[in-house]
N, C-alpha and C positions, 0 to 999 in steps of 0.2 A: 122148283122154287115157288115159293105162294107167295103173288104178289099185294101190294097194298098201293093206290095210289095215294099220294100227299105232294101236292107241288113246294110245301113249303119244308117239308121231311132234310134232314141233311143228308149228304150224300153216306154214310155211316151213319149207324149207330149201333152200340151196344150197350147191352141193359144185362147185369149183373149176371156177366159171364164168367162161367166157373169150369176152368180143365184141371182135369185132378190125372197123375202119373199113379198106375198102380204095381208097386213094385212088392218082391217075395219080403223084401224088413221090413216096409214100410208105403202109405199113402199120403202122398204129395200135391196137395194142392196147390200145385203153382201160381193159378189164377182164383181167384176165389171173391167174387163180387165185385167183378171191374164194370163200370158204365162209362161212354162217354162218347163223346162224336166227333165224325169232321163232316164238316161244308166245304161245299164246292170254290175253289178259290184261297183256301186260306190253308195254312202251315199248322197242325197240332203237335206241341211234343207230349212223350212220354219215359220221365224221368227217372234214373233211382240207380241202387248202388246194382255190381253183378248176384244175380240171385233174386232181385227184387218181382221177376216175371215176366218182364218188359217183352224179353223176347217171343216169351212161350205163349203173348197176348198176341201179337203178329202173326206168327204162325197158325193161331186158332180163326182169325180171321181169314186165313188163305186157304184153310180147309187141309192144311198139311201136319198134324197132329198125329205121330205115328204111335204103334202099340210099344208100353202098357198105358202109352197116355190117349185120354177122349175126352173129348166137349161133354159136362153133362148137365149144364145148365144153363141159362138164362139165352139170351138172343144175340142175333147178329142182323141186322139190317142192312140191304144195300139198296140205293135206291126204292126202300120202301121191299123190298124182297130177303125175305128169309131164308138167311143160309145153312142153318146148322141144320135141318135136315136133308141137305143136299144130297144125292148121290154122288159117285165119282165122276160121273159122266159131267154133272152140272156143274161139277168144280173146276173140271177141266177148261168150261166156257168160262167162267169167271174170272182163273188167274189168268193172267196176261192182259188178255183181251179188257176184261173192266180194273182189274186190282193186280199191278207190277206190284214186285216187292225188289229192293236193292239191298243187298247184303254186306257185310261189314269187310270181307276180303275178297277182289273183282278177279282174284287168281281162281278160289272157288267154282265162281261163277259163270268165268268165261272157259271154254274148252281148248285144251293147247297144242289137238292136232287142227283143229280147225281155223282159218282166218278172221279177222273181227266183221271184216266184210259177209261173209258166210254166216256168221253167227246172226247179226242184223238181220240181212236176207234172208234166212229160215222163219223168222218172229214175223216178217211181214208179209210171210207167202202162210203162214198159218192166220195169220187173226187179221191181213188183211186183203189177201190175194192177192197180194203184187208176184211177180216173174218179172223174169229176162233183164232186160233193159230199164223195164221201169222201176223192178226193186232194187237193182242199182244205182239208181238217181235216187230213189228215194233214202236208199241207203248214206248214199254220200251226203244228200241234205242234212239227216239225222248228225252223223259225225259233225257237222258243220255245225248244226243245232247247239251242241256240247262242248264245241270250243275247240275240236280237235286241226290243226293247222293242216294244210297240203293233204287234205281229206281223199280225193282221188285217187292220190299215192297209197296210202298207210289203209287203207282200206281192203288192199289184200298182204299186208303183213298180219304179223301172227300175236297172239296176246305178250309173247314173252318179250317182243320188239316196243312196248311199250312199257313207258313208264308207271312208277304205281299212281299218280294221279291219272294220266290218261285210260290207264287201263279203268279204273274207275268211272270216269266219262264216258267208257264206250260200254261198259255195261248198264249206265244209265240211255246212252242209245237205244242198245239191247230191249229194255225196258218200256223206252217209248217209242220201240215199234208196233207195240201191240196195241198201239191208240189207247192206252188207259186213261181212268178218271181220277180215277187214286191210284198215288201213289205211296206204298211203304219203304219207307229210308231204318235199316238196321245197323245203326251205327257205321256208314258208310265214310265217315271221315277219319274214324278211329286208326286206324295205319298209317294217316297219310302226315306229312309236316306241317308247319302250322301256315304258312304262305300256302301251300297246296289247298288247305283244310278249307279256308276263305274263298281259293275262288270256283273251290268246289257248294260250297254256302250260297256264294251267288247265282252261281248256276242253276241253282233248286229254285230259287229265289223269282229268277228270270223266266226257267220254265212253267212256275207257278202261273204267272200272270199272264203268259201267252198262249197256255195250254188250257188255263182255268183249271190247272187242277188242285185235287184236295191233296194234302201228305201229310201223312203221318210219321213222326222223326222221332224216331228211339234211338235214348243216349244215357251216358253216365255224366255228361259234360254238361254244368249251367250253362259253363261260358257259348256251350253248340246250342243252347234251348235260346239262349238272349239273342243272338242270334239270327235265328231263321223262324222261330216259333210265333204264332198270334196267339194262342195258349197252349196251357202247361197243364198235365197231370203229373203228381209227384207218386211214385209206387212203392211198397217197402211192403216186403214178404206179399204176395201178391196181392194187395190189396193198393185202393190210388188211397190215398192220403191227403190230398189237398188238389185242388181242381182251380185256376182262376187263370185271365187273361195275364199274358207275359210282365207288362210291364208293375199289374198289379202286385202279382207274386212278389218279385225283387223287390218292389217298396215296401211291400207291406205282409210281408211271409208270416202265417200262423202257425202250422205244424211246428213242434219243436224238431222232427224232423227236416222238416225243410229248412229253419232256421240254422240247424248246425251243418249242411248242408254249403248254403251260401257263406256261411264263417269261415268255413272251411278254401275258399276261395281266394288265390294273391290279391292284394287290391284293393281290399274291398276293408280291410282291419287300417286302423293306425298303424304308421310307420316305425318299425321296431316291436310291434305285438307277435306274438305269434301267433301261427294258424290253428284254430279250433280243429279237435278230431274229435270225431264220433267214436267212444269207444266198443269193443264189441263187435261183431257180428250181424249180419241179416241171418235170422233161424230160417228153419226150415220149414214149412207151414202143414205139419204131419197130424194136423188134429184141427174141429173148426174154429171158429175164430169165436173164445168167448171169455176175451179181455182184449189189452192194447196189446199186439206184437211187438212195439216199440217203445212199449214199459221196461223193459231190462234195464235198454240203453238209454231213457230219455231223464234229462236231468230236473223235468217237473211232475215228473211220476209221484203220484199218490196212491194209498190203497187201495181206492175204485177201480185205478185204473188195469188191477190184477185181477177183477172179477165181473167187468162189463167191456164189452166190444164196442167201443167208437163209431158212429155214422155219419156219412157226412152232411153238416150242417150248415146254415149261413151264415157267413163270419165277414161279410162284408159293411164298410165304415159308409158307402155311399150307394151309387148303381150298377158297380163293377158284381158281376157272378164270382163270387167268390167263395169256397168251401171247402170247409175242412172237418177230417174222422178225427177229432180229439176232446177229451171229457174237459178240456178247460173252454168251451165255447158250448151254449150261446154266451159270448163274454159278460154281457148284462144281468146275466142271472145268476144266485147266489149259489154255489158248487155245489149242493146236494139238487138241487134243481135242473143245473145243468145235465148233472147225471141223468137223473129221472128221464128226463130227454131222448139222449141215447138209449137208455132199457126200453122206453116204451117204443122209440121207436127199431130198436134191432129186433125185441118180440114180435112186432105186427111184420116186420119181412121174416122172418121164420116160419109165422103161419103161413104169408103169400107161398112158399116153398113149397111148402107141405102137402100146400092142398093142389 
């Protein structure tokens, strides 16, 4: 890894990473000019329907991107250190050790001949040298960590002896034995009920501030982004769409995607309206991006928006960072201008490419 130092650097970043799947019909861009970061301490989501990338952006961060899919563009920063030309070797030092990832079902995750206790204990005789006695203590702290009740006990029971939240907690265990900094959450509440799903929320929540760590929360669920998130990217056919702090998003959403999006949400309509649907599909992103992918289905679609690619812009009303890939912003300026905007600015990243 070639490092860089930046004390003020986030603990993440990436800068218009692009994994493309190359299959015999067809080339899949699943990621195709994502940027965005987390700092040490605070909660990022990463939003959008199934199909959107969300995942395939997670995985490229962990260096786990199997054949016909590869990294073939932009950067990954970690602590100021560049991973996409990692070896295997370096990747190996990576996951766990600096960057857990938590997975969306802990049946997956956890092994069901082995005990939860064993599983912990393996994580912290690799990445942190504990044995015998001591990774048993430290092991049962962990359970403890997570909420798991009579830790001592249920610590040489077996995944299937638990329940689907618990089993969930102890693969967050699992997780933070490897002393990480970041952590990736992949839809890890999606199975669970909704009493379960909260004081799994909390828990991330809790960990966050006592661990200081960073996490990154991909999901389909606003209601999981409102949540546990300090911000929000919104993703659609791999690309983000809208970037801004949590609360700013929900008040003040630009993307018409993100717009139908939150419409689409109980609660949130007058009583007796019904719920907004996005009609359509998420495509398939089989070609590069030079118009809106979300021209089909967007209900303020104009003809620009079928022959220039969206960048994202500042669309914020005060100091909040707020930004969005859509040809109706900068909202001050008169629609063929705004355009202009996005062409010259999607031409000058083409050239960065290029060259």
């Amino acid at each position: 890894m070639s490092a860089r130092r930046d004390d003020d650097a986030p603990l993440l970043q990436v800068e218009n990473l692009q994994t493309v799947f190359f299959t015999d019909k067809e080339t899949v861009r699943a990621v195709d000019g994502v940027s965005f970061d987390v700092r040490r301490g605070e909660s990022v989501g990463v939003v959008g329907e199934s199909g959107s990338g969300k995942s395939v952006t997670a995985r490229s961060i962990m260096g786990l991107i199997d054949s016909p899919g590869r990294v073939v563009g932009g950067s990954i920063e970690y602590k100021g250190e560049e991973l996409t030309d990692n070896t295997e070797k370096e990747w190996q030092q990576v996951r766990g050790g600096e960057i857990a990832m938590v997975f969306q079902d802990p049946l997956t995750s956890l092994n069901p001949v082995y005990t939860v206790g064993n599983q912990i204990k393996e994580s912290l005789r690799l990445h942190q040298g504990l044995r015998g006695r001591e990774a048993t203590e430290a092991a049962v702290e962990l359970l403890e960590d997570v909420g798991i009740p009579d830790a001592p006990r249920r610590i040489d029971e077996y995944p299937h002896e638990f329940s689907g939240g618990m089993r969930q907690r102890a693969v967050i265990a699992v997780a933070l034995a490897c002393d990480p900094d970041l952590l990736i959450c992949d839809e890890p509440t999606t199975a669970l009920d909704v009493t379960i799903q909260a004081q799994i929320l909390d828990l991330l929540e809790d960990l966050k501030v006592e661990h200081d760590l960073g996490i990154m929360f991909i999901t389909h669920d606003l209601g999981v982004i409102a949540e546990i998130t300090d911000r929000v990217n919104v993703m659609y056919a791999g690309e983000m769409v809208e970037s801004a702090p949590v609360e700013e998003l929900f008040e003040n959403p630009k993307h018409p995607y993100t717009e139908g999006m939150l419409e689409s949400i109980p609660g949130r309509n007058e009583r007796g309206e019904p719920l907004r649907t996005i009609e359509g599909e998420v495509p398939t992103p089989n070609e590069p991006a030079t118009y809106c992918r979300f021209a089909p289905r967007c209900p303020e679609a104009f003809d620009d928006c079928e022959h220039v690619h969206p960048v994202q812009v500042d669309v914020a009303d005060g100091d909040e960072e707020h930004r969005a890939a859509c040809l109706l912003y900068p909202e001050d300026a008169p629609r063929s201008e705004a355009v202009d905007v996005h062409q010259s600015r999607d031409d000058a990243t083409e050239r960065e490419v290029n060259e």
